[in-house]
C-alpha positions as CSV (number, residue, x, y, z in Angstrom):
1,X,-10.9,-30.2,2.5
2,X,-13.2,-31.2,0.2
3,X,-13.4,-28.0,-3.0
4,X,-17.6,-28.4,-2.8
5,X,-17.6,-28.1,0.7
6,X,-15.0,-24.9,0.8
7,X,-16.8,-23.2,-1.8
8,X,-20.3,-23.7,0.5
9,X,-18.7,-22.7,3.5
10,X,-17.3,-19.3,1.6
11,X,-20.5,-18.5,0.0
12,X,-22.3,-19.0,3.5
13,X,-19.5,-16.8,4.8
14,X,-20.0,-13.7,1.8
15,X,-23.7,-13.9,2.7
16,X,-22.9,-13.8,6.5
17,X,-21.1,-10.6,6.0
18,X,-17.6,-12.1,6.7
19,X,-14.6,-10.5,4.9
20,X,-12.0,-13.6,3.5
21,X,-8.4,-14.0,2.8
22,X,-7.0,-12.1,0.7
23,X,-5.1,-15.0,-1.1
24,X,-6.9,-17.8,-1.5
25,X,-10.6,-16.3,-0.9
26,X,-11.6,-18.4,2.0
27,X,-14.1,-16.8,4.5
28,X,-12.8,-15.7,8.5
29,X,-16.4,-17.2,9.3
30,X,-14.3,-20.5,9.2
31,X,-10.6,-20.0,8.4
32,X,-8.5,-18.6,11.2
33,X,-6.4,-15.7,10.0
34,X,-2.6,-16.4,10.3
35,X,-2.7,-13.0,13.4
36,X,-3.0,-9.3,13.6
37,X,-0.5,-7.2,12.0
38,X,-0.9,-4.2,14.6
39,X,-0.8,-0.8,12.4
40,X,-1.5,1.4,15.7
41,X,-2.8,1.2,19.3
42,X,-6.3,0.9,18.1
43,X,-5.8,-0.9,14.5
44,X,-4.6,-3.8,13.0
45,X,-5.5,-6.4,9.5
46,X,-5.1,-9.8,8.7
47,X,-4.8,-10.2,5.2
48,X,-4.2,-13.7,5.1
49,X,-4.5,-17.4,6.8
50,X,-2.5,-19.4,8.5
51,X,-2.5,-21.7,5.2
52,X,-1.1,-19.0,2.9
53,X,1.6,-17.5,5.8
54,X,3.0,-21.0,5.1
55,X,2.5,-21.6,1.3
56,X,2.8,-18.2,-0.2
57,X,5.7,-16.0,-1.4
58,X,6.5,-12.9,0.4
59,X,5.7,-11.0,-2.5
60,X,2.4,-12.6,-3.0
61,X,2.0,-12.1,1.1
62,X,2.8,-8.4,0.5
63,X,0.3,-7.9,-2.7
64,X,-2.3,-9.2,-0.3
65,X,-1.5,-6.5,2.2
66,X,-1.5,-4.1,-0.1
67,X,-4.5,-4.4,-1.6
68,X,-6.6,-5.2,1.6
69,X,-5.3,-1.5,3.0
70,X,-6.4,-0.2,-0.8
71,X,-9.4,-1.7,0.1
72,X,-10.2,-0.2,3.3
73,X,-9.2,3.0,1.7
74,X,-11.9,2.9,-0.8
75,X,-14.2,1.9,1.7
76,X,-13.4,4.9,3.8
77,X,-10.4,4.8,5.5
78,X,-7.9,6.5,3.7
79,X,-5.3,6.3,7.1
80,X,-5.2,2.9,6.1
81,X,-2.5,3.5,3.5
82,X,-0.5,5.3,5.9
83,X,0.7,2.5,7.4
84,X,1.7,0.8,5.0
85,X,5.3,1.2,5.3
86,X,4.9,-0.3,8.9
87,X,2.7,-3.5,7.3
88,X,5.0,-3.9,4.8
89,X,8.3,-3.8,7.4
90,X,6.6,-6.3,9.8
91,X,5.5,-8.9,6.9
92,X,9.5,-9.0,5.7
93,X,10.8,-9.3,9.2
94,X,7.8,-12.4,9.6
95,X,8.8,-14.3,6.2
């Protein structure tokens, strides 16, 4: 895809309110996350696409995790970071 055209859709995306991958910055308004790590009955993230579950390390995949559940913490969800062990298992087991 074109950069321009990524970088419009994105922007579009921030100002619609859409959150983004957490490794390459591209907005869920357009760019299907790669699934739904479940972290309980009722929750589960998707810190990345489906283009960085196949380009990325598993390091780099595990960093994006991390910091997504750091974010929801700060935001106000501090259980977040409890299941981060479980995250962190299931993103191993995928790579």
């Amino acid at each position: 895809m074109n950069r321009y055209l990524r970088k419009i859709l994105n922007w579009i995306g921030n100002w619609r309110g859409f959150s983004k991958c957490f490794l390459c910055g591209d907005s869920w308004m357009w760019k299907k996350a790669y699934h739904t790590i479940r972290v309980s009955d009722t929750r589960g993230i998707f810190p990345y696409c489906e283009e960085c579950a196949q380009t990325r390390t598993l390091q780099e995949k595990l960093d994006a995790a991390k910091a997504l559940s750091i974010e929801w913490a700060k935001l106000g969800s501090p259980e977040s970071l409890q299941f981060w062990d479980n995250v962190a298992s299931i993103i191993r087991e995928e790579s």
